[in-house]
N, C-alpha and C positions, 0 to 999 in steps of 0.2 A: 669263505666261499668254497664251494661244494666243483669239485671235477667236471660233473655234470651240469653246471649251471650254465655254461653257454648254450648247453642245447634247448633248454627250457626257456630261453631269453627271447623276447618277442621279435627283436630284431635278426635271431638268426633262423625264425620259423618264416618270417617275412622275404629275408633273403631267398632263403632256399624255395620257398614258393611260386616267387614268382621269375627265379633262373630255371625251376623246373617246369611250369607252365609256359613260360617263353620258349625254352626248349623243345618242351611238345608242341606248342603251336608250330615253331620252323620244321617240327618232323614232320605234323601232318600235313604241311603245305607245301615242302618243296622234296619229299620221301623220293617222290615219283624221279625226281629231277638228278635225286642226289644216288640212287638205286636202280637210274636209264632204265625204268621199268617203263615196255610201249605200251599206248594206252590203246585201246577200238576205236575203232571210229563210234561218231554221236556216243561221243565219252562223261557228257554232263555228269550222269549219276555215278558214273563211275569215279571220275574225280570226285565225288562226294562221300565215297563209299573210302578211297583212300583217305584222302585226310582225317576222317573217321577212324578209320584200321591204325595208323601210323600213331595218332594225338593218342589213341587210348593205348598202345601200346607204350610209349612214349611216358606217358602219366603213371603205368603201371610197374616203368621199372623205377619211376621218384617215388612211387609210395614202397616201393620194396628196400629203396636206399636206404628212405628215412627211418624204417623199419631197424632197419638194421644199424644206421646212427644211434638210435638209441639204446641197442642190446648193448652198442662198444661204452657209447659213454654208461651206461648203467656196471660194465663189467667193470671199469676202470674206478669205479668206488665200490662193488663186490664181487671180487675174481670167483670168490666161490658158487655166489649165487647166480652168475651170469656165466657159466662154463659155456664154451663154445659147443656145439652139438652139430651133426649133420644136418640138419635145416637154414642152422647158417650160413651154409658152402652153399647151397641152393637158392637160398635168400642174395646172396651174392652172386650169383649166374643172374639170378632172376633181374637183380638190377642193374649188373651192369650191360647186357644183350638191353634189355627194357630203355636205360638212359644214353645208348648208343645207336640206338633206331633199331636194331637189329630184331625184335621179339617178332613182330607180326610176322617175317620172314622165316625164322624160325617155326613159328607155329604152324605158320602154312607149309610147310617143307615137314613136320612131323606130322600134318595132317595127311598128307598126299603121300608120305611113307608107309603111314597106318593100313591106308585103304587101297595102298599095292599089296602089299603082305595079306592082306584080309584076303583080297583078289584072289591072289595065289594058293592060297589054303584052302578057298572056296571052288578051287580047277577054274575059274572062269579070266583069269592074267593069263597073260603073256609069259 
């Protein structure tokens, strides 16, 4: 048996699927709860909007995990051929912010950093 064969195993694509879809579902349903983020008033769509924001964020740092499960188990049978690189630190930011609820928050916070800076370059900020 091959280093790499639990990761290819059905039962441990199964696990991991569905503790990380379970997962993203508690992000996107209770983010708000878990993150005191106040909602508007007549918040319907907005609660929609989060649980959406949060689940996909949420999902995106499991596929960056798993992503990355697999570069290790693939290096741990060819060190040479699996050299770590700078996209793997990234790939690792990327899922652990993503499978800790943290991404949409992030995003939105580098989004609103952008378009202050822009602001300012543009003379029209503060």
């Amino acid at each position: 048996m091959e280093n790499d064969a639990w990761i290819n195993s059905c039962w441990f694509t199964i696990v991991f699927w569905v503790v990380g879809l379970g997962m993203s579902l508690f992000h996107g349903l209770c983010a708000v709860s878990i993150f005191n983020v106040k909602a508007p008033p007549k918040a319907g769509i907005w609660n929609f909007h989060q649980f959406w924001f949060n689940f996909c964020g949420s999902v995106s740092g499991w596929i960056a995990l798993w992503f990355l499960l697999h570069k290790i188990a693939l290096s741990l049978n060819a060190p040479a051929a699996a050299a770590p690189k700078l996209s793997d630190v990234a790939l690792f930011f990327l899922a652990f912010i993503g499978v800790t609820g943290y991404l949409p928050f992030s995003v939105i916070t580098g989004v609103e950093s952008f378009r202050e800076i822009a602001a300012k370059i543009a003379g029209i900020g503060k």
